[in-house]
C-alpha positions as CSV (number, residue, x, y, z in Angstrom):
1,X,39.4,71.6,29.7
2,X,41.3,68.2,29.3
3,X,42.9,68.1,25.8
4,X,41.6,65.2,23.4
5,X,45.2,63.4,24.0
6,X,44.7,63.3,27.6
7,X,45.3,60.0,29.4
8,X,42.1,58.6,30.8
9,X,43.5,58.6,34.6
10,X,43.8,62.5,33.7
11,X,40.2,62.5,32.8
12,X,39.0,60.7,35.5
13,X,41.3,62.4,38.2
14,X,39.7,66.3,36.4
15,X,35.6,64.4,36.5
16,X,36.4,63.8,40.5
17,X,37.9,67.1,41.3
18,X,35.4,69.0,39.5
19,X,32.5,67.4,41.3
20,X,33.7,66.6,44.2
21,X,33.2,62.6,44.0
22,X,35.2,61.8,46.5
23,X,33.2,63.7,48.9
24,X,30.0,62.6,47.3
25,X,31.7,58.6,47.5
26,X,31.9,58.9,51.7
27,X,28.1,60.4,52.0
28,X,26.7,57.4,50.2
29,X,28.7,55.6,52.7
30,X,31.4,53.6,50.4
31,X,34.7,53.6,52.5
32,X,37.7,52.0,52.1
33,X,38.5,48.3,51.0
34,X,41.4,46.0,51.6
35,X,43.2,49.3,52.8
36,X,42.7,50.9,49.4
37,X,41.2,54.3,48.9
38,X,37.8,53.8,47.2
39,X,38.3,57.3,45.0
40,X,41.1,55.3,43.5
41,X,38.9,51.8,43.0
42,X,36.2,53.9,41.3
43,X,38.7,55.0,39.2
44,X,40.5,51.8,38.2
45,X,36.9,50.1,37.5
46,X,35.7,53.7,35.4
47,X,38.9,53.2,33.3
48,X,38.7,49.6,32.4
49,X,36.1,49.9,29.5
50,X,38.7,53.1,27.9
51,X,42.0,50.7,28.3
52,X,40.2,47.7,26.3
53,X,41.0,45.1,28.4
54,X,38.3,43.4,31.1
55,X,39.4,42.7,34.6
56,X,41.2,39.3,34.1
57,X,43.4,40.9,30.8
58,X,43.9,44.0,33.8
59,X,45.2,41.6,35.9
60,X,47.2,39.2,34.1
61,X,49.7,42.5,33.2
62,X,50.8,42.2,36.9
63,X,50.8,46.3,37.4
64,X,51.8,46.6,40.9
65,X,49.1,49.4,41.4
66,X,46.2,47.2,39.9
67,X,44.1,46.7,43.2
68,X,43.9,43.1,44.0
69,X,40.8,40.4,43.0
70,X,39.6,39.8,46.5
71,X,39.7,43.5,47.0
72,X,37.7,44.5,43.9
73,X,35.2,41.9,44.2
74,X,34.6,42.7,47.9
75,X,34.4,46.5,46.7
76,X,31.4,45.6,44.3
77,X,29.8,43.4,46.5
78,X,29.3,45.0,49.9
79,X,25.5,45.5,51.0
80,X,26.5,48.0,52.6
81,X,27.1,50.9,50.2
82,X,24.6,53.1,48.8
83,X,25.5,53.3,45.3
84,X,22.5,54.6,44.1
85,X,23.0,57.9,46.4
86,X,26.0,57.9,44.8
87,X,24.5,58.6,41.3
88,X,22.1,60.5,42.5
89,X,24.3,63.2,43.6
90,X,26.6,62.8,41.0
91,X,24.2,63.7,38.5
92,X,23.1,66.5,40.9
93,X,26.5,67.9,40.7
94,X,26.6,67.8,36.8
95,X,23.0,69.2,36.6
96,X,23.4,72.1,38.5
97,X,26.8,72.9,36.7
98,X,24.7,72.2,33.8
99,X,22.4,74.8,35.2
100,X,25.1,77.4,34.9
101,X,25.7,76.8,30.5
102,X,22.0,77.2,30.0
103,X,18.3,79.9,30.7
104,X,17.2,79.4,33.6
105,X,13.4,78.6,32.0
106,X,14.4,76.1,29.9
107,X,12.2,73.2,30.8
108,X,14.4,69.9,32.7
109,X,12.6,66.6,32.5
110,X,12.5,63.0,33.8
111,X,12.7,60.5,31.7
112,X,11.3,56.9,32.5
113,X,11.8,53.9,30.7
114,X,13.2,49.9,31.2
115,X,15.2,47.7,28.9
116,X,16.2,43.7,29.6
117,X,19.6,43.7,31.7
118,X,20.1,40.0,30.1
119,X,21.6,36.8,32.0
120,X,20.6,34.0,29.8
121,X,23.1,32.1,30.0
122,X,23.5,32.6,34.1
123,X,22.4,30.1,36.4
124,X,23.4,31.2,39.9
125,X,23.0,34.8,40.1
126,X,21.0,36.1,43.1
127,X,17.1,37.1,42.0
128,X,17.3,36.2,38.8
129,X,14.0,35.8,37.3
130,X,12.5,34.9,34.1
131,X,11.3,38.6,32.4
132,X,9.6,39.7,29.2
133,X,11.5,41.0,26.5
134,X,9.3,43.6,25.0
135,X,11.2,43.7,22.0
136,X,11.3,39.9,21.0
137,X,8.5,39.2,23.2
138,X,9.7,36.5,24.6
139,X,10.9,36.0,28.1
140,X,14.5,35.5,29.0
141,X,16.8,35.3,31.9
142,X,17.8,38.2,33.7
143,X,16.3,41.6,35.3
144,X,14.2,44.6,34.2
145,X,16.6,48.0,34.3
146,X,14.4,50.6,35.0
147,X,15.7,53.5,34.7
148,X,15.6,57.6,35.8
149,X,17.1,59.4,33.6
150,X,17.2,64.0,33.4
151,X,17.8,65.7,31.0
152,X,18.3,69.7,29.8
153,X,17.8,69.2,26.1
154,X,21.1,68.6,25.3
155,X,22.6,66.4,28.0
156,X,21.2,63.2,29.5
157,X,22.4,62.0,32.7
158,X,21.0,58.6,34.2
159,X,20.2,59.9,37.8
160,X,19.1,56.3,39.7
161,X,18.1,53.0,38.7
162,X,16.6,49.4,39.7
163,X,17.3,46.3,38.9
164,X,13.7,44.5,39.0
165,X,13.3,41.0,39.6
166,X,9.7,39.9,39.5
167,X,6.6,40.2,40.9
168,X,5.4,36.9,41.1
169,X,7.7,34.2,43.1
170,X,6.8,31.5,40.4
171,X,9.2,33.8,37.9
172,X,12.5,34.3,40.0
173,X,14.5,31.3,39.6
174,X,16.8,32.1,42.4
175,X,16.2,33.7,45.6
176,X,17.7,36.2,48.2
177,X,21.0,36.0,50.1
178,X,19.0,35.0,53.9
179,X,22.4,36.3,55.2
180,X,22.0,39.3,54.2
181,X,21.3,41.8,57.1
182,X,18.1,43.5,57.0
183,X,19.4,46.9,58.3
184,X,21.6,47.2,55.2
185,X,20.9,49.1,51.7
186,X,21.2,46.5,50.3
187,X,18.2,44.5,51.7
188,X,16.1,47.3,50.8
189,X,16.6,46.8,47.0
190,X,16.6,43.4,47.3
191,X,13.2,44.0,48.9
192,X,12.4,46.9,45.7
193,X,13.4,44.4,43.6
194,X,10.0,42.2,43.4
195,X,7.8,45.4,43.9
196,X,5.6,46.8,40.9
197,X,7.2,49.4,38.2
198,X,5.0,51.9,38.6
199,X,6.3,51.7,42.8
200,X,9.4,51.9,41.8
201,X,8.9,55.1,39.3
202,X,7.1,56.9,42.1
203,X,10.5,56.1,44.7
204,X,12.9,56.8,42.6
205,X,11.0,60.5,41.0
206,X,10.6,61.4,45.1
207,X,14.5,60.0,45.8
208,X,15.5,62.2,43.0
209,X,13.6,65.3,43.2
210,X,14.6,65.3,47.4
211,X,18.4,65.1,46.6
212,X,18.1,68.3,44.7
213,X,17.3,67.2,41.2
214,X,15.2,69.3,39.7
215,X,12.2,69.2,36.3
216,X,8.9,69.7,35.5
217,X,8.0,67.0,33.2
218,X,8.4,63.6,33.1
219,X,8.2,61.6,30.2
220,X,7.4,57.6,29.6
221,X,6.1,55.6,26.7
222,X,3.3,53.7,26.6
223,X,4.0,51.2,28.7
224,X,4.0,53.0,32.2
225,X,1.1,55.4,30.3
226,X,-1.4,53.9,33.1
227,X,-4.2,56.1,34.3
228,X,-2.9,55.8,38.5
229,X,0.3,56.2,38.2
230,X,-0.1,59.3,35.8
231,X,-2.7,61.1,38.9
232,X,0.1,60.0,41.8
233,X,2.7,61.7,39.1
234,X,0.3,64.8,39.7
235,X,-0.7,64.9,43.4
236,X,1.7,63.1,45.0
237,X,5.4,64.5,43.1
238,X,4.0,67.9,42.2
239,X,5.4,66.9,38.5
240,X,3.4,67.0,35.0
241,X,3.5,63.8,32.7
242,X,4.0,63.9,29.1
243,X,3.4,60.5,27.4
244,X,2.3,57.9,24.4
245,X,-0.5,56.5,25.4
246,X,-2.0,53.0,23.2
247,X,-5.9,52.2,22.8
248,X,-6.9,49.9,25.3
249,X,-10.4,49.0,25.8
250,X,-10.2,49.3,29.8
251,X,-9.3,52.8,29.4
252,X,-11.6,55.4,28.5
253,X,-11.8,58.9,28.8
254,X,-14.6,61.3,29.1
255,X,-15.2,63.7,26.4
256,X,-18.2,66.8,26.4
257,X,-19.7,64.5,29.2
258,X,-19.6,61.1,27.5
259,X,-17.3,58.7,28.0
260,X,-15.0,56.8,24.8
261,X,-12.3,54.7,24.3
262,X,-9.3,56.2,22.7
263,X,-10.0,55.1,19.3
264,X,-13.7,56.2,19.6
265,X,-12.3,59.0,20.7
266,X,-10.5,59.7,17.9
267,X,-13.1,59.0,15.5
268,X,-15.3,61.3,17.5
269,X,-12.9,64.6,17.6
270,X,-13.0,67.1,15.0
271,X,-9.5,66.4,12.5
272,X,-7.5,69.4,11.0
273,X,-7.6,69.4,7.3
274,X,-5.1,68.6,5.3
275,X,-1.6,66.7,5.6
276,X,-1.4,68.4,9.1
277,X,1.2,66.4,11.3
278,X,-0.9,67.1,14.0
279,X,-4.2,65.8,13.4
280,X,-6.4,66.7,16.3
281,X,-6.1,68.0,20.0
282,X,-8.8,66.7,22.9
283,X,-9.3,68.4,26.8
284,X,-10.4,65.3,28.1
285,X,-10.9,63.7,31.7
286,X,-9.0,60.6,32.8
287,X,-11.0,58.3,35.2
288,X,-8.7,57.0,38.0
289,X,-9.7,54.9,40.8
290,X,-8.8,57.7,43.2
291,X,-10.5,60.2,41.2
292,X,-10.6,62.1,37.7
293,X,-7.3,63.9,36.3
294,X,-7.8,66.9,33.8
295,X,-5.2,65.7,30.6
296,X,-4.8,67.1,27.1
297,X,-4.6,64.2,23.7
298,X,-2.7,65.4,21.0
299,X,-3.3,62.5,17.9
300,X,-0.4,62.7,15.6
301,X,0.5,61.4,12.3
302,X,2.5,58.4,12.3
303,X,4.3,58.9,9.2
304,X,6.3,55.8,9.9
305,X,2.9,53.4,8.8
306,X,1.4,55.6,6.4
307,X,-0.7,58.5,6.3
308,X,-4.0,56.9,7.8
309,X,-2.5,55.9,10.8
310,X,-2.0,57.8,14.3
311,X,-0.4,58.2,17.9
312,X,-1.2,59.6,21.1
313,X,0.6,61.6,23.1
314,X,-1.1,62.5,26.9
315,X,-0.2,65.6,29.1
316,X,-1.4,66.5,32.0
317,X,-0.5,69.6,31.6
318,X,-3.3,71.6,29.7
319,X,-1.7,74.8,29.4
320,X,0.5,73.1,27.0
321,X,0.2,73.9,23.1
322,X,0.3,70.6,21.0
323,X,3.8,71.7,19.4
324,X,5.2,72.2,22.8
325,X,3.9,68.6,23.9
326,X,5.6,67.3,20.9
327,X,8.7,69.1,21.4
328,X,8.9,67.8,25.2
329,X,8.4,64.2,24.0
330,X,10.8,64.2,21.7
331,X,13.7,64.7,24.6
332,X,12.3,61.2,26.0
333,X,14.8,59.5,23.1
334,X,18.0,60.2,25.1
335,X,17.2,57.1,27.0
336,X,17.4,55.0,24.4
337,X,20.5,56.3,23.5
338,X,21.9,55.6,26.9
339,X,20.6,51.9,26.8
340,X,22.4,51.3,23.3
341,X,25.3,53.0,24.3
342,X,25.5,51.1,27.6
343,X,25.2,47.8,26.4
344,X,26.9,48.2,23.4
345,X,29.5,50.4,24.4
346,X,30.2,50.9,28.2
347,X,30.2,47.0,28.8
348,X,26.9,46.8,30.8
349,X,25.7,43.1,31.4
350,X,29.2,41.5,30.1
351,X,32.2,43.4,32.0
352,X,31.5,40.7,35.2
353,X,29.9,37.9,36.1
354,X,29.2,37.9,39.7
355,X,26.4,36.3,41.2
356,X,25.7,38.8,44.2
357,X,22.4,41.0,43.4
358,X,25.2,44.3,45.0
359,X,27.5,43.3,42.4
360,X,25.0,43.8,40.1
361,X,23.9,47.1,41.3
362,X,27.6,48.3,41.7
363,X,28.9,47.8,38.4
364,X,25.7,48.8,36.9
365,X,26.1,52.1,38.6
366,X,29.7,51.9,37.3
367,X,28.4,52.5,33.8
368,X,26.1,55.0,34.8
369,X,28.8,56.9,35.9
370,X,30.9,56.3,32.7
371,X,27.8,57.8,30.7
372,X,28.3,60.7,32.5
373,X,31.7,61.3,32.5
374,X,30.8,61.0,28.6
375,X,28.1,63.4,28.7
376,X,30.1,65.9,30.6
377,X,33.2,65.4,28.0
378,X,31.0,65.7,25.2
379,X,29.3,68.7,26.8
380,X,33.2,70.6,26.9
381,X,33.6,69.7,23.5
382,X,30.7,71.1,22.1
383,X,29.6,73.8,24.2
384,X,32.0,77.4,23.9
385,X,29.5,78.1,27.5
386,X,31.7,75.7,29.6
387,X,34.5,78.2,30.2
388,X,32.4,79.5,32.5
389,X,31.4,82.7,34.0
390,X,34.4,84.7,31.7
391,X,32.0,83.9,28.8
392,X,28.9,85.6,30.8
393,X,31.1,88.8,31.7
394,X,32.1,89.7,28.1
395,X,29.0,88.4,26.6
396,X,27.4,91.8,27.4
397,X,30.1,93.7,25.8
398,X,30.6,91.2,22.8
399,X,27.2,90.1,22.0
400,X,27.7,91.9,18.4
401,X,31.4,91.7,18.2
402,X,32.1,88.9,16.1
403,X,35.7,87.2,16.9
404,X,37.5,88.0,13.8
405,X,36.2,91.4,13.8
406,X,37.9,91.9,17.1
407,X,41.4,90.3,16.3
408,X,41.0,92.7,13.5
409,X,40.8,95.8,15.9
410,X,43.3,94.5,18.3
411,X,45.9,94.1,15.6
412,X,45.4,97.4,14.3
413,X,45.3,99.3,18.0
414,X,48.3,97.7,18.6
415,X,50.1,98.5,15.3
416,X,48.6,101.9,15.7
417,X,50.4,102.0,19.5
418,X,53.9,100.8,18.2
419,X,54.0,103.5,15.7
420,X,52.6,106.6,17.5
421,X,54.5,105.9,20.8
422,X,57.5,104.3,20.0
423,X,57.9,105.8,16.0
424,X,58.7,102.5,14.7
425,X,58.8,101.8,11.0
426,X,56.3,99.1,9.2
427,X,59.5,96.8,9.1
428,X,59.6,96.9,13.1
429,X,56.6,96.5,13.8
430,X,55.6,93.6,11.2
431,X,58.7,91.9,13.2
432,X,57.3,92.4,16.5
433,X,54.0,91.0,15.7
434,X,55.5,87.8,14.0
435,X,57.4,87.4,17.4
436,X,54.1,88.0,19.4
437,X,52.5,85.7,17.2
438,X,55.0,82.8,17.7
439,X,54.8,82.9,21.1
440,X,51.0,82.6,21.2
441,X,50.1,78.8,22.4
442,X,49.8,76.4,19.4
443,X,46.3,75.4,20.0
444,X,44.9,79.1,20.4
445,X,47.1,80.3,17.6
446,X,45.2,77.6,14.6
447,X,42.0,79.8,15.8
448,X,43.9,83.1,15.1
449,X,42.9,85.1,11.4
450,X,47.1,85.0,11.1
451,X,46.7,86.5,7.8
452,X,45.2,89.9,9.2
């Protein structure tokens, strides 16, 4: 474990030994750059958000091992390197080291969701388009992040993203690099980048899931709640879908062989008495244009408008009780932890300014990757399961052993040794003990009962 006054280089240099990222950095094909090695540029640009300086400050120090401009810029900017395989196998690493801390049966999701990756104030910038903000409902500058996110319950790692553009042409104010060569990853997303969400959400779950990532749910709000995209969830990703779903008038859903909107729905189902939190459950059919999907409503009360008013949540797994659909949706919050910590924290949007759409990718990965050196840290911290498979070997023998009861029983084993085999006197042995004791390591002796 990296002690808390650790330099950040030390950090970094333990994150890329522990899971292997300097392997993982030559699969997704990112090689070296200007002569330098690019373990050591992922480095420099993970550490420049911890040393609170951006990239001009970093270079106006003259440190003769900063890596040059020209080098760094051309690092960020190559089509050529697959930086969301990179993140994808990252968070494959932590996950199934992850995997080791926790039960095995304890449910993994996906989590879906998009915020605005804002550029008003760009002009230039490859693809930029002119999106909706959901949450000023307005539109702006800039991209749609959507982004893949898994999660254990506990730790939240954002496993692959894409920047969106727009669908329609009349929206993106600036267009592709035509130099750009089409055999290159980076065509391809410039190519994903004007393609619908719900696409997108169905490529990255079956990227994901083939790299080794591994869940049974995935979780969205409302806005990717659409009837389609939960059925292709279904057939074609072998995944369930837990969801918000709002009333909309195109939607319906057919209930004891009659078919209802979700609010008619609602008034039509029988409510549980009472202050219940969960009002009413409902094994309904979905209509899809490919078909009918089996899905269980669970209304809820929204306690957040008063006590008359109600959600939805949809799974399409019916086995599902309606506290264990509640429970699952409630993980789906992580992400919007990660998109206030990224912005606000990790320097997403505002570290650089280049205008290349790979740029963009790049140093978004870059934060990705800080998130997760985050989680893992924050993970070691918290979790006493980290030191690994020593904790599973004595846990059999310990599980009702208490820690102080057993510094208790060592003491007095060995007091009971010093005097039975070597006859020494209370004095003796009290001085022994205060010389064992000082040469205990400072940091394991402030967790010692000294006093026993």
């Amino acid at each position: 474990m990296i002690p808390e006054d650790a330099p950040i280089s030390e950090t970094l240099g333990h994150f890329f030994r522990r899971f292997h990222v300097g392997r993982l950095l030559k699969q997704a094909g990112i090689t070296k750059q200007g002569g330098e090695n690019p373990s050591r540029l992922l480095q420099f640009l993970l550490a420049l958000v911890f040393t609170q300086r951006n990239f001009y400050r970093t270079l106006l120090r003259d440190d003769p091992d900063t890596p040059k401009k020209d080098t760094v810029y051309r690092f960020l900017a190559s089509p050529r390197y697959n930086w969301r395989r990179l993140l994808l196998m990252t968070s494959v690493a932590i996950a199934q080291w992850l995997g080791t801390l926790v039960s095995p049966d304890r449910d993994a999701v996906f989590i879906v969701d998009d915020s605005l990756f804002d550029r008003s104030r760009s002009k230039k910038v490859e693809l930029l388009a002119r999106v909706y903000d959901h949450v000023e409902h307005v539109y702006r500058k800039g991209f749609r992040l959507l982004m893949l996110g898994w999660s254990d319950g506990t730790t939240f790692l954002p496993a692959a993203f894409s920047l969106l553009s727009s669908e329609q042409a009349t929206n993106r104010l600036q267009p592709a690099d035509p130099r750009i060569d089409k055999r290159t990853v980076g065509y391809r997303r410039r190519r994903e980048s004007w393609q619908k969400s719900p696409d997108v959400v169905l490529q990255l779950l079956g990227e994901a899931q083939a790299a080794g990532l591994k869940a049974r749910y995935v979780l969205f709000d409302s806005w990717f709640a659409f009837p389609r995209l939960l059925r292709q969830i279904v057939q074609d990703q072998n995944l369930h879908v837990v969801a918000m779903v709002k009333a909309m008038k195109t939607i319906r859903y057919t209930y004891e062989g009659k078919r209802y909107t979700l609010k008619e729905l609602y008034a039509h189902v029988k409510k549980r008495p009472g202050k219940a939190r969960i009002l009413a459950v409902a094994a309904v059919q979905l209509e899809t244009q490919d078909g009918s999907q089996s899905v269980q409503l669970v209304f809820v009360r929204d306690r957040r408008r008063g006590s008359k008013k109600w959600l939805a949540l949809i799974t399409t797994d019916t086995t599902l009780s309606a506290d264990e659909v509640i429970r699952l949706y409630g993980k789906r919050w992580d992400i919007e932890v990660f998109f206030k910590s990224a912005k606000s924290v990790l320097n997403l949007v505002h570290e650089f300014h280049g205008r290349s759409y790979d740029h963009l990718v790049a140093h978004t990965t870059i934060v990705c990757l800080r998130y997760q050196l985050l989680a893992v840290a924050a993970r070691d911290e918290a979790d006493d399961r980290t030191i690994g498979t020593l904790f599973w070997a004595m846990c059999d023998e310990m599980a009702d052993l208490r820690f102080v009861e057993a510094w208790h029983l060592l003491m007095a084993a060995l007091r009971a040794t010093l005097s039975e085999e070597l006859h020494l006197s209370d004095t003796e042995i009290n001085r022994l003990l205060t010389v064992f004791l000082d040469r205990i390591p400072a940091s394991l002796r402030r967790k010692l009962p000294i006093s026993a």
